[in-house]
VOROMAR-391211 format. One record per residue (C-alpha): residue number from 0; chain; y, x, z. Coordinates in nm, 4 decimals. Layout:
BEGIN
<pt><nr>NUM</nr><kette>A</kette><y>Y</y><x>X</x><z>Z</z></pt>
...
This chain:
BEGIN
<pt><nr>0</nr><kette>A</kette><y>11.4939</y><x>9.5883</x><z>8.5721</z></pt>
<pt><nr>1</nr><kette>A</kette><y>11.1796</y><x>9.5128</x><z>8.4751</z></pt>
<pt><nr>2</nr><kette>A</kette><y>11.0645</y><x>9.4010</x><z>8.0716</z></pt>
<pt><nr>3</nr><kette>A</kette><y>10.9514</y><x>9.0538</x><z>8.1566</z></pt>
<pt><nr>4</nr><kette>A</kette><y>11.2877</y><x>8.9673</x><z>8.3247</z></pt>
<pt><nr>5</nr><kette>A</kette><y>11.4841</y><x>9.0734</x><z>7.9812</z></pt>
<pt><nr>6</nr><kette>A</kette><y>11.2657</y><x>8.8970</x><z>7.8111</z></pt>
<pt><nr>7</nr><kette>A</kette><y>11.3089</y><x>8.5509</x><z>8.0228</z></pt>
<pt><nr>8</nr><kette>A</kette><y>11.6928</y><x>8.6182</x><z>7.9744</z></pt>
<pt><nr>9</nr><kette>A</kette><y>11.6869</y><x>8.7232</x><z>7.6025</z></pt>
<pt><nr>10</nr><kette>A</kette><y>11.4972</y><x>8.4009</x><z>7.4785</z></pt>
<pt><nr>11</nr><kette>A</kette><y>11.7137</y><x>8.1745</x><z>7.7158</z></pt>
<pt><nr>12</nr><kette>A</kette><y>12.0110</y><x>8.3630</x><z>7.4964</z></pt>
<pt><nr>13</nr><kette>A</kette><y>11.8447</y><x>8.2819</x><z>7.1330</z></pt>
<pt><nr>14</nr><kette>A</kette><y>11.8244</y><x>7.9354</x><z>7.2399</z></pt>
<pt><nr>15</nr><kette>A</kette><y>12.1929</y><x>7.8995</x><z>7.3224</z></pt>
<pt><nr>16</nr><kette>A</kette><y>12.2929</y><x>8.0758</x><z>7.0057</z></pt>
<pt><nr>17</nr><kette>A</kette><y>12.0671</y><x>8.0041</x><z>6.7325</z></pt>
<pt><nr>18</nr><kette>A</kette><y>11.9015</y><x>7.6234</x><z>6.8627</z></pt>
<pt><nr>19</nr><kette>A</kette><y>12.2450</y><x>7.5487</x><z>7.0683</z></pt>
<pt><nr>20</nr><kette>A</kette><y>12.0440</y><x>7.3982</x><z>7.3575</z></pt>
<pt><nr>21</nr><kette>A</kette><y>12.1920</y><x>7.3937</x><z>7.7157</z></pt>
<pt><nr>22</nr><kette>A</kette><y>12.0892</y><x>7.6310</x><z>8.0100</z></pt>
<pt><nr>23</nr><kette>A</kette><y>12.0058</y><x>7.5506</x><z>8.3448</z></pt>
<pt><nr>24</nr><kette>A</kette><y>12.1173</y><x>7.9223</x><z>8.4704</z></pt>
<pt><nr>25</nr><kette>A</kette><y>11.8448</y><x>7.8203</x><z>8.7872</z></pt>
<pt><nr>26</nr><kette>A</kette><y>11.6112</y><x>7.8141</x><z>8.5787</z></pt>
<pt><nr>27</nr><kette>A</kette><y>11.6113</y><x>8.0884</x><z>8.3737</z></pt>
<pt><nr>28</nr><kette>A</kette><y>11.6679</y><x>8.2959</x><z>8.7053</z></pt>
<pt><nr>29</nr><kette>A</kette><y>11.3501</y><x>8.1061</x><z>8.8437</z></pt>
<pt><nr>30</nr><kette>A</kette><y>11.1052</y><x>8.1746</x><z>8.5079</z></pt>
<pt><nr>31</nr><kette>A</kette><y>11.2657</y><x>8.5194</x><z>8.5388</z></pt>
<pt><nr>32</nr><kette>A</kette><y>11.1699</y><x>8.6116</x><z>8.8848</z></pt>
<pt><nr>33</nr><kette>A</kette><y>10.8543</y><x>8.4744</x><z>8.8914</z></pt>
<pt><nr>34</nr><kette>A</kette><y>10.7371</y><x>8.6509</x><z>8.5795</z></pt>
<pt><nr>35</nr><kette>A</kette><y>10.8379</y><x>8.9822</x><z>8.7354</z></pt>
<pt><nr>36</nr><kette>A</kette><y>10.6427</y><x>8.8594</x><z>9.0506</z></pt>
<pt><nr>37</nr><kette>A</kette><y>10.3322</y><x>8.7396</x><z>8.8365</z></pt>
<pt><nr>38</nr><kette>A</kette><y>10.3121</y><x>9.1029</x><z>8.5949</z></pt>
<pt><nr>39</nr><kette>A</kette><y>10.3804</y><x>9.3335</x><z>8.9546</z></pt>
<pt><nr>40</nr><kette>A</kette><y>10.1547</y><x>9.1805</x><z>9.1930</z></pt>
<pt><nr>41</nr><kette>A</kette><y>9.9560</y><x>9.4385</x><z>9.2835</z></pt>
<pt><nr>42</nr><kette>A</kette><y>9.6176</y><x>9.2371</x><z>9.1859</z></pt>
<pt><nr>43</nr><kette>A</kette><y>9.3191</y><x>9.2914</x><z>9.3759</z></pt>
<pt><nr>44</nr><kette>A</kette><y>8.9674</y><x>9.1430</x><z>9.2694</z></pt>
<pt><nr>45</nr><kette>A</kette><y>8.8507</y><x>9.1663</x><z>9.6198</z></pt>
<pt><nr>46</nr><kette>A</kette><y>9.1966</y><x>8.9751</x><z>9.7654</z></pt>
<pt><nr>47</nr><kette>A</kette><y>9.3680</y><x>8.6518</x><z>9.6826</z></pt>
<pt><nr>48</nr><kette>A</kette><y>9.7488</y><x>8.6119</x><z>9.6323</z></pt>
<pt><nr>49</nr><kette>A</kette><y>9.9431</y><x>8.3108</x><z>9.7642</z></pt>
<pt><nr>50</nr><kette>A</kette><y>10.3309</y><x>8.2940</x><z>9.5523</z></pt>
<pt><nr>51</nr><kette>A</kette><y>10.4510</y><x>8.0626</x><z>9.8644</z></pt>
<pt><nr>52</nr><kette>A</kette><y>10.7837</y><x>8.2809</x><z>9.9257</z></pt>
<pt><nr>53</nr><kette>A</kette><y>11.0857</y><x>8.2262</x><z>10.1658</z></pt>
<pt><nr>54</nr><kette>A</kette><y>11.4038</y><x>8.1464</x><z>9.9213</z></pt>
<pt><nr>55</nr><kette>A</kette><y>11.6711</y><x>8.4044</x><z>9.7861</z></pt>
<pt><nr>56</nr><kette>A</kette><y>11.9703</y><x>8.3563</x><z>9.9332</z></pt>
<pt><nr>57</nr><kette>A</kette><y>12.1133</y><x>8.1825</x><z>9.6194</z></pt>
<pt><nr>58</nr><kette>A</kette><y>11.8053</y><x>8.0870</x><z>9.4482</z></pt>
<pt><nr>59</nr><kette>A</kette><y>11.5197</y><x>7.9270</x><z>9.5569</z></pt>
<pt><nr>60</nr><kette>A</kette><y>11.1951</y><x>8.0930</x><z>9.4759</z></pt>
<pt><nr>61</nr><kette>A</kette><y>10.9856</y><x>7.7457</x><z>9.4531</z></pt>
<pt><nr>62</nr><kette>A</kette><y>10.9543</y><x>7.6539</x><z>9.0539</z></pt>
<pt><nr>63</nr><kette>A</kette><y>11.1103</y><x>7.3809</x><z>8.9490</z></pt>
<pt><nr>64</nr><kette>A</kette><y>10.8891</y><x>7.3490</x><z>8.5804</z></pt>
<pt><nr>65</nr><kette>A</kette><y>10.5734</y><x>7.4929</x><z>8.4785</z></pt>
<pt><nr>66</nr><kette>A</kette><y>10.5723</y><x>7.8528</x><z>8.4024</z></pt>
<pt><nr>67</nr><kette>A</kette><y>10.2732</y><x>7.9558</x><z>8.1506</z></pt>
<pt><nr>68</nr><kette>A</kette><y>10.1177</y><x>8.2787</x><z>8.2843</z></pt>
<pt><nr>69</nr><kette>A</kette><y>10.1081</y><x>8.5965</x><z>8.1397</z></pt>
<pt><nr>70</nr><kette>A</kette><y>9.9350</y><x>8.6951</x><z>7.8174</z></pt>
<pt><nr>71</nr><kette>A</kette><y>9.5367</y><x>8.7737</x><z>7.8517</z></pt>
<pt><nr>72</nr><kette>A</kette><y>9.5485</y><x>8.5130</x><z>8.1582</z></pt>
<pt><nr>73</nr><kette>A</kette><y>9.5209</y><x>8.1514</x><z>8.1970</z></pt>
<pt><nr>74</nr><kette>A</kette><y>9.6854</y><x>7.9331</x><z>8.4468</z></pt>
<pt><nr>75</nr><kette>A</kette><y>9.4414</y><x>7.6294</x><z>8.6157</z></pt>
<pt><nr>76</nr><kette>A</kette><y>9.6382</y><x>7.3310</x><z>8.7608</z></pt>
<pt><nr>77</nr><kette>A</kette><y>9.4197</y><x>7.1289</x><z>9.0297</z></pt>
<pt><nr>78</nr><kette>A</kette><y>9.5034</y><x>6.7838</x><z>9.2032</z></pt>
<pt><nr>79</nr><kette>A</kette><y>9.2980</y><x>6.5827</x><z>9.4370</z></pt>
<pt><nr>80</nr><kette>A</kette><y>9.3347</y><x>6.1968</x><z>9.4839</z></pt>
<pt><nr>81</nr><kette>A</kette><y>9.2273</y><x>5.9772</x><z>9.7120</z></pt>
<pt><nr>82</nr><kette>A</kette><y>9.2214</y><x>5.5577</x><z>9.7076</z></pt>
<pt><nr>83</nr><kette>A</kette><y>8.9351</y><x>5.4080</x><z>9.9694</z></pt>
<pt><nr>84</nr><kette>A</kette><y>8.6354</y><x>5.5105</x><z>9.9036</z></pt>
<pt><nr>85</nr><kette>A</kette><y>8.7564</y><x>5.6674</x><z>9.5735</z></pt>
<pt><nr>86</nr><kette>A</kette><y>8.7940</y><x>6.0371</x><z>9.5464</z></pt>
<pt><nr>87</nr><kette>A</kette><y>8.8728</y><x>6.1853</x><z>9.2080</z></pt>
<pt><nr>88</nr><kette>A</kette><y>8.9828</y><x>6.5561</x><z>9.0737</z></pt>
<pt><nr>89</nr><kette>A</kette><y>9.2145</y><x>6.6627</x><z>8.8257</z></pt>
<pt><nr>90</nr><kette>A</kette><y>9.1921</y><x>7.0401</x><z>8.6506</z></pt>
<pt><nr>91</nr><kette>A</kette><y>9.3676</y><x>7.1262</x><z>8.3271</z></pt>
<pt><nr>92</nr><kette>A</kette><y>9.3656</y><x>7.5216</x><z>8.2048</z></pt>
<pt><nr>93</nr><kette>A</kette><y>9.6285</y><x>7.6640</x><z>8.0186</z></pt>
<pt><nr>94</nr><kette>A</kette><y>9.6975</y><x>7.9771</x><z>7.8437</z></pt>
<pt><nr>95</nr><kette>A</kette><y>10.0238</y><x>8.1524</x><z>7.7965</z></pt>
<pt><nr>96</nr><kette>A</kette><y>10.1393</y><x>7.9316</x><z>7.5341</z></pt>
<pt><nr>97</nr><kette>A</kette><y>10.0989</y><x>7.6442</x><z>7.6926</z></pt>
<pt><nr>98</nr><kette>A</kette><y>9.7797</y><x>7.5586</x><z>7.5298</z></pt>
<pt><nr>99</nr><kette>A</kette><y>9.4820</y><x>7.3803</x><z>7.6325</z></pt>
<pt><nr>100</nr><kette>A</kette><y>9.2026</y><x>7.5708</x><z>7.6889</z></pt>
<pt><nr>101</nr><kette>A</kette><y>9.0200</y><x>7.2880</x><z>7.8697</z></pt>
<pt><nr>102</nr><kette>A</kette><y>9.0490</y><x>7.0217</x><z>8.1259</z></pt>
<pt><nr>103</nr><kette>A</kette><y>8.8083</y><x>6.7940</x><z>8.3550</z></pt>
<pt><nr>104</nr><kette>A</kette><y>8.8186</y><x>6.5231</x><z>8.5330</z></pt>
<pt><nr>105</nr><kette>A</kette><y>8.6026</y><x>6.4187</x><z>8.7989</z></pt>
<pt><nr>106</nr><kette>A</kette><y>8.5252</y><x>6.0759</x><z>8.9696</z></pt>
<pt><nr>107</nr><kette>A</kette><y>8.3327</y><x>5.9850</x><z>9.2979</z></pt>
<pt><nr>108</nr><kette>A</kette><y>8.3158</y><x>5.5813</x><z>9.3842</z></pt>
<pt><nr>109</nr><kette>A</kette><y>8.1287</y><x>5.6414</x><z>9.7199</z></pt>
<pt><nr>110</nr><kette>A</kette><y>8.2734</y><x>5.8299</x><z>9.8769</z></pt>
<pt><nr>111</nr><kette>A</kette><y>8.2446</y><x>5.8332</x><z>10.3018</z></pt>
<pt><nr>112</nr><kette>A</kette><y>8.3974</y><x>6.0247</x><z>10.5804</z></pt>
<pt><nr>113</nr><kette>A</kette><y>8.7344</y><x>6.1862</x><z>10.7218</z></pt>
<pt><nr>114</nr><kette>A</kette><y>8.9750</y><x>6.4273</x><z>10.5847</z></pt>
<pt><nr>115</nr><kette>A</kette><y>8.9404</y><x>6.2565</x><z>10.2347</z></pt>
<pt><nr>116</nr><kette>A</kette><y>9.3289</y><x>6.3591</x><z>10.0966</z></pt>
<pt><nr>117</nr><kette>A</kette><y>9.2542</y><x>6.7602</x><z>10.1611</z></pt>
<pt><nr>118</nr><kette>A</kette><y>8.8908</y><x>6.6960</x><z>10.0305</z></pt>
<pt><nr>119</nr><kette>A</kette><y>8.9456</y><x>6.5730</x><z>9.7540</z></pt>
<pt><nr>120</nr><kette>A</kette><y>9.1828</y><x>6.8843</x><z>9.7044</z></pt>
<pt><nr>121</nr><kette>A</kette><y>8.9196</y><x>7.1276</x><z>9.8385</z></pt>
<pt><nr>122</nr><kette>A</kette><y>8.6745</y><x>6.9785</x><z>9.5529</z></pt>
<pt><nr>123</nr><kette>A</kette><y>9.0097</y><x>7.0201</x><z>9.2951</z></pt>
<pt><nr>124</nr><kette>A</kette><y>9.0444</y><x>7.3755</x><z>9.3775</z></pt>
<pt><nr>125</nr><kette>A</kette><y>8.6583</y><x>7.4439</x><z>9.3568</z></pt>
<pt><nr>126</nr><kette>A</kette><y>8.6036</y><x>7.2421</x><z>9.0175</z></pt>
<pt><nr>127</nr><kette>A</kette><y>8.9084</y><x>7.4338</x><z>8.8547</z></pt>
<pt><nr>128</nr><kette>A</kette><y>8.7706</y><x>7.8017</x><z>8.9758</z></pt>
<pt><nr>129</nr><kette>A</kette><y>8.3937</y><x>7.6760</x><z>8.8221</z></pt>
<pt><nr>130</nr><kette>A</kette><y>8.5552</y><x>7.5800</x><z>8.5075</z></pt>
<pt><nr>131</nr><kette>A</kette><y>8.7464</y><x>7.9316</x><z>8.4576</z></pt>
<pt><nr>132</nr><kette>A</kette><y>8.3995</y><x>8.0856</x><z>8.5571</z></pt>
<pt><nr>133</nr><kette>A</kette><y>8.1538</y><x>7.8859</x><z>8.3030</z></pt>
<pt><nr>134</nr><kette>A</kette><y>8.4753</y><x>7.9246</x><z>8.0622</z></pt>
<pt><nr>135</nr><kette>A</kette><y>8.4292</y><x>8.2977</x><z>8.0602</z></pt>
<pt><nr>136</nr><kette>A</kette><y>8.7550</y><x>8.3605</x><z>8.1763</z></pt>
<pt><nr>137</nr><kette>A</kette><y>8.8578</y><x>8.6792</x><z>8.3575</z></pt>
<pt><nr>138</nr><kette>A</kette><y>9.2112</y><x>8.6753</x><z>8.5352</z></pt>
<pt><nr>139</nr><kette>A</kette><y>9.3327</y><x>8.3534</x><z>8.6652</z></pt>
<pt><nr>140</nr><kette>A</kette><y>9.5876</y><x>8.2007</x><z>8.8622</z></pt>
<pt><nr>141</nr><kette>A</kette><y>9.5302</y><x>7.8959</x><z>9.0650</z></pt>
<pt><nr>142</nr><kette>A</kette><y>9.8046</y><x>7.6370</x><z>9.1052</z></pt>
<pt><nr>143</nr><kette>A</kette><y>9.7430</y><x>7.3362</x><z>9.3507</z></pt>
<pt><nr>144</nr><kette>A</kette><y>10.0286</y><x>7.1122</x><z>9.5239</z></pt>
<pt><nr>145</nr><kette>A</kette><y>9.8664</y><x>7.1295</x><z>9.8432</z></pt>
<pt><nr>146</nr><kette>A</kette><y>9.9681</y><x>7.4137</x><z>10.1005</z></pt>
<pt><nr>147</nr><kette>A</kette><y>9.7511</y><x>7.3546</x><z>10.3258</z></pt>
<pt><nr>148</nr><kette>A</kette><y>9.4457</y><x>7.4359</x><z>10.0572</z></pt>
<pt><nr>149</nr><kette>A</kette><y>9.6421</y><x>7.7193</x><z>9.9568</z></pt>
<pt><nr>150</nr><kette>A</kette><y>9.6997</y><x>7.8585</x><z>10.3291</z></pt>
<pt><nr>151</nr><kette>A</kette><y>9.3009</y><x>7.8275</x><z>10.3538</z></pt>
<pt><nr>152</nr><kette>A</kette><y>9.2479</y><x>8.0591</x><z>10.0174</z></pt>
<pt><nr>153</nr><kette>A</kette><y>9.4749</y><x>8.2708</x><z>10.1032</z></pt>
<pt><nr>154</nr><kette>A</kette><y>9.5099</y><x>8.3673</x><z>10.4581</z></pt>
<pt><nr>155</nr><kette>A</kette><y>9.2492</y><x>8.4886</x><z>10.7172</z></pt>
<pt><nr>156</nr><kette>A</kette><y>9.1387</y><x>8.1374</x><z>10.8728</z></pt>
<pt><nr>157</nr><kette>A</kette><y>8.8217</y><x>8.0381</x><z>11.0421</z></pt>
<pt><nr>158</nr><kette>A</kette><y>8.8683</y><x>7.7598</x><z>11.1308</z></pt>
<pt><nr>159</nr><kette>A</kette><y>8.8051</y><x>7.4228</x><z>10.9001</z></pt>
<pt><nr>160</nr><kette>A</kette><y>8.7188</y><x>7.0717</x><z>10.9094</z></pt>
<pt><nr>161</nr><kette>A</kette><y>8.3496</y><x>7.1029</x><z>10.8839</z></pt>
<pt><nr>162</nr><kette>A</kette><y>8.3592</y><x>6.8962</x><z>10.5871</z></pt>
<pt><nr>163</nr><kette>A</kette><y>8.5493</y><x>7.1480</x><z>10.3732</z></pt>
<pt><nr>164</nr><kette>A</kette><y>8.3761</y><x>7.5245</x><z>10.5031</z></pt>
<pt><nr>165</nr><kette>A</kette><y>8.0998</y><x>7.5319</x><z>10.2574</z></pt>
<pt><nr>166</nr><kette>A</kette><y>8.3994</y><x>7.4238</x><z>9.9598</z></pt>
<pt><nr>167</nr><kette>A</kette><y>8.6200</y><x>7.6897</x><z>10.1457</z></pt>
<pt><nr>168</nr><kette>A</kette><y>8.3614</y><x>7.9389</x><z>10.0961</z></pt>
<pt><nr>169</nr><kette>A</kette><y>8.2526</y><x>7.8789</x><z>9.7949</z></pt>
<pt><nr>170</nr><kette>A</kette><y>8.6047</y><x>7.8702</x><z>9.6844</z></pt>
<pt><nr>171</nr><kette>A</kette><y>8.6450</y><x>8.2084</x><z>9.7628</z></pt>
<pt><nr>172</nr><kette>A</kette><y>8.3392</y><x>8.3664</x><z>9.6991</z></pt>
<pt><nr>173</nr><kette>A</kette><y>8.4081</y><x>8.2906</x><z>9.3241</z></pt>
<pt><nr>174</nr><kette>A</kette><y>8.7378</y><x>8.4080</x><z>9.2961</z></pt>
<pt><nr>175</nr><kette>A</kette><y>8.5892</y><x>8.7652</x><z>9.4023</z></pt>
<pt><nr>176</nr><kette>A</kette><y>8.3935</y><x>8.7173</x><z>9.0626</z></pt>
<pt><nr>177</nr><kette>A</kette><y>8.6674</y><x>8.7517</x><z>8.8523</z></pt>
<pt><nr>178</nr><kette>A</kette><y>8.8666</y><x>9.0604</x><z>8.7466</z></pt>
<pt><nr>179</nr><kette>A</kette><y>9.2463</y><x>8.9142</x><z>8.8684</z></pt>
<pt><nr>180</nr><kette>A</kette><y>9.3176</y><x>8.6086</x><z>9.0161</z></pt>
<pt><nr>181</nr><kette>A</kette><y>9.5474</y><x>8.4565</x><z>9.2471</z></pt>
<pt><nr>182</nr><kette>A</kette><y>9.6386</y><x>8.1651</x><z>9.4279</z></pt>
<pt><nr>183</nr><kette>A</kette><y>9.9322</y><x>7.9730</x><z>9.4479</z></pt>
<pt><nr>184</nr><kette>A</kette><y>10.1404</y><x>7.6472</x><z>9.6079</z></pt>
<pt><nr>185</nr><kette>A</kette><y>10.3531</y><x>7.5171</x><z>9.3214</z></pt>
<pt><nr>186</nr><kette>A</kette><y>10.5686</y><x>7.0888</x><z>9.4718</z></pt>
<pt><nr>187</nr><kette>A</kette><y>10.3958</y><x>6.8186</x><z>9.3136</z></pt>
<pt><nr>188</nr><kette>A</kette><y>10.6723</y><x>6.7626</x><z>9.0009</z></pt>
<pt><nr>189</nr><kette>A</kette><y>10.5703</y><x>7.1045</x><z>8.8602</z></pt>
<pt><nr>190</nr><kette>A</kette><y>10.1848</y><x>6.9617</x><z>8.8811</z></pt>
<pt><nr>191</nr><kette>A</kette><y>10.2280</y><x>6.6728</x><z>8.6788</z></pt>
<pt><nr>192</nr><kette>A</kette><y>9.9596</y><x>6.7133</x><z>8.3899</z></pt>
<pt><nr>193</nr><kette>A</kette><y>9.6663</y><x>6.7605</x><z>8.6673</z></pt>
<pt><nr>194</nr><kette>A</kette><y>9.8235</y><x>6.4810</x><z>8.8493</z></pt>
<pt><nr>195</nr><kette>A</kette><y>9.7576</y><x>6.2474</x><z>8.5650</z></pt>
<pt><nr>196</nr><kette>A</kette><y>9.3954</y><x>6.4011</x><z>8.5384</z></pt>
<pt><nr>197</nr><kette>A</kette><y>9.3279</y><x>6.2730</x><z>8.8755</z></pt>
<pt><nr>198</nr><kette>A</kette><y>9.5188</y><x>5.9257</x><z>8.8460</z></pt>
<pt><nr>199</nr><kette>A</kette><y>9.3500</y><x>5.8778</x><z>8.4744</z></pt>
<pt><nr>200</nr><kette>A</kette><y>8.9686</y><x>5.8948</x><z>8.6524</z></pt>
<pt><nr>201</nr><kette>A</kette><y>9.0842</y><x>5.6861</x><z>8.9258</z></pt>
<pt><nr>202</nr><kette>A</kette><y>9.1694</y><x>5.4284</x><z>8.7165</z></pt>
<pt><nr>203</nr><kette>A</kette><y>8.9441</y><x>5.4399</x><z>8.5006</z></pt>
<pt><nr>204</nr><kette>A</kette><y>8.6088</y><x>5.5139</x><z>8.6882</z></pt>
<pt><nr>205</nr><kette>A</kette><y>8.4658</y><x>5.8572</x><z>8.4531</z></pt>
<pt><nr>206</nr><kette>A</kette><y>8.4374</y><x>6.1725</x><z>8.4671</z></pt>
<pt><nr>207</nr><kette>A</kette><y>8.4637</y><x>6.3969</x><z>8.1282</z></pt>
<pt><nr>208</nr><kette>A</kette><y>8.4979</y><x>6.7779</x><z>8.0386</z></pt>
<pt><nr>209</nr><kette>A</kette><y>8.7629</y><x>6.8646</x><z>7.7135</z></pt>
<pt><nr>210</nr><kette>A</kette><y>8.7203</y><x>7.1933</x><z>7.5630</z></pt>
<pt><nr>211</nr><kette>A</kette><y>9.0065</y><x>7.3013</x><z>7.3696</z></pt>
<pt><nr>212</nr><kette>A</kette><y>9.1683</y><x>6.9265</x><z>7.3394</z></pt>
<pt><nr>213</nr><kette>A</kette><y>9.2722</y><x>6.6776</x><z>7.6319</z></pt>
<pt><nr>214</nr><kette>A</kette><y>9.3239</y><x>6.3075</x><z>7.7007</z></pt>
<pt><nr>215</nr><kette>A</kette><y>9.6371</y><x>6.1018</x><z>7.5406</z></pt>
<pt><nr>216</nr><kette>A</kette><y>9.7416</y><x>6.0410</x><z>7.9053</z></pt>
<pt><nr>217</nr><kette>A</kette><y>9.8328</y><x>6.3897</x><z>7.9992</z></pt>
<pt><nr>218</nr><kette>A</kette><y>9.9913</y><x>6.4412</x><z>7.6128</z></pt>
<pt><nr>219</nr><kette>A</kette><y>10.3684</y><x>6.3982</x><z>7.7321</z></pt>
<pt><nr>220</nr><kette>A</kette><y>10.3163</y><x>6.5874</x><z>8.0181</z></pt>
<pt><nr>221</nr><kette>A</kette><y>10.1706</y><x>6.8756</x><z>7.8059</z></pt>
<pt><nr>222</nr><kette>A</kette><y>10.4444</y><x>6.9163</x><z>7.5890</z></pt>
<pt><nr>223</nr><kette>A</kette><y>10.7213</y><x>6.8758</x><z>7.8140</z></pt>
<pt><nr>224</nr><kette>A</kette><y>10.5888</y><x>7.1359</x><z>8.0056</z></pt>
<pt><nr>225</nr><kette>A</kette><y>10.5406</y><x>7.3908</x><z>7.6814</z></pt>
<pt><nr>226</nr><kette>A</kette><y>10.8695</y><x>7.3059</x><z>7.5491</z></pt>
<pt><nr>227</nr><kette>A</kette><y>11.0302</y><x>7.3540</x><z>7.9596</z></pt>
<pt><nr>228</nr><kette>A</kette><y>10.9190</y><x>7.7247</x><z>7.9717</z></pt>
<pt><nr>229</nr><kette>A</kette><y>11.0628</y><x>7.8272</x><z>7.6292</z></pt>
């Protein structure tokens, strides 16, 4: 059995004993199986992984909280959103602590065309891989709620709305850049904290970059996600 799996299993144990906190047994299983997936993928600069599984007979392999990646990684969270002419993107990178490392938020009033739900996740995904990249960052994993961005990253598809093929190729033309990454489809309640990004420029009409620090509206979300994957 692999290290990371005893691990999962040994802290869940502390926290019964020593803090006297409940278990959800799923989830421990869940953080569990995913961390052995996440430290034996057999990473591949040159190839993208997609953590979309078929469920376990008992267990189902979607998360059901935010699991911090491993050490020497960070984890980027991207929504889109989409109201009218509106299009705005949420990205939020974390590090295996559950720690900020930076987040952004971008806002476009005028905006015009077709296809503006998966565009605005196409820009998401693209605006989170920049970020790692002008970050410095080496091995990454990409989390978005959308499968169908995550079927275009990681499967052999030609065929786009012509709207998204340049941010499709882009997309992927970075991730060769850096020395691990992957990409994966996480449901929208494990995605809250990028989420908020998107609904907070929305709302309010900005765009901003944090570095090491984040907005008061993603501050719950932040926490509850650290203190989830303990």
């Amino acid at each position: 059995m692999s290290c990371n799996i005893l691990w999962s299993i040994w802290k869940a144990r502390n926290r019964w004993i020593f803090d006297k906190v409940d278990l959800n047994i799923q989830n421990i299983i869940q953080q569990a199986l995913f961390s052995y997936n996440r430290y034996n993928s057999p990473f591949d600069p040159g190839a993208s992984l997609s953590v979309v599984s078929d469920s376990l007979p008992t267990v189902s392999m979607k998360p059901t909280i935010w699991i911090p990646p491993y050490c020497n990684s960070v984890k980027i969270n991207v929504d889109g959103a989409l109201k009218g002419s509106e299009l705005a993107t949420g990205v939020v990178i974390r590090d295996s602590s559950g720690n900020v490392k930076a987040c952004q938020i971008i806002y476009d009033g005028n905006w015009k065309g077709f296809d503006g739900a998966i565009e605005a996740e196409a820009r998401a995904f693209l605006k989170g891989i920049e970020l790692a990249r002008d970050l410095h960052f080496q091995s990454i994993i990409v989390e978005g709620d959308s499968q169908l961005m995550v079927k275009y990253l990681t499967e052999t598809i030609t065929s786009y709305p012509w709207r998204l093929r340049s941010l499709i190729v882009d997309c992927k033309s970075l991730l060769k850049t850096f020395l691990n990454f992957s990409v994966c489809f996480i449901p929208r309640s494990v995605n809250t904290v990028a989420h908020l990004l998107a609904k907070e420029a929305l709302n309010k009409h900005y765009c901003h970059l944090w570095v090491d620090s984040y907005p008061d509206c993603i501050s719950n979300s932040i926490i509850s996600d650290r203190v989830s994957a303990i």
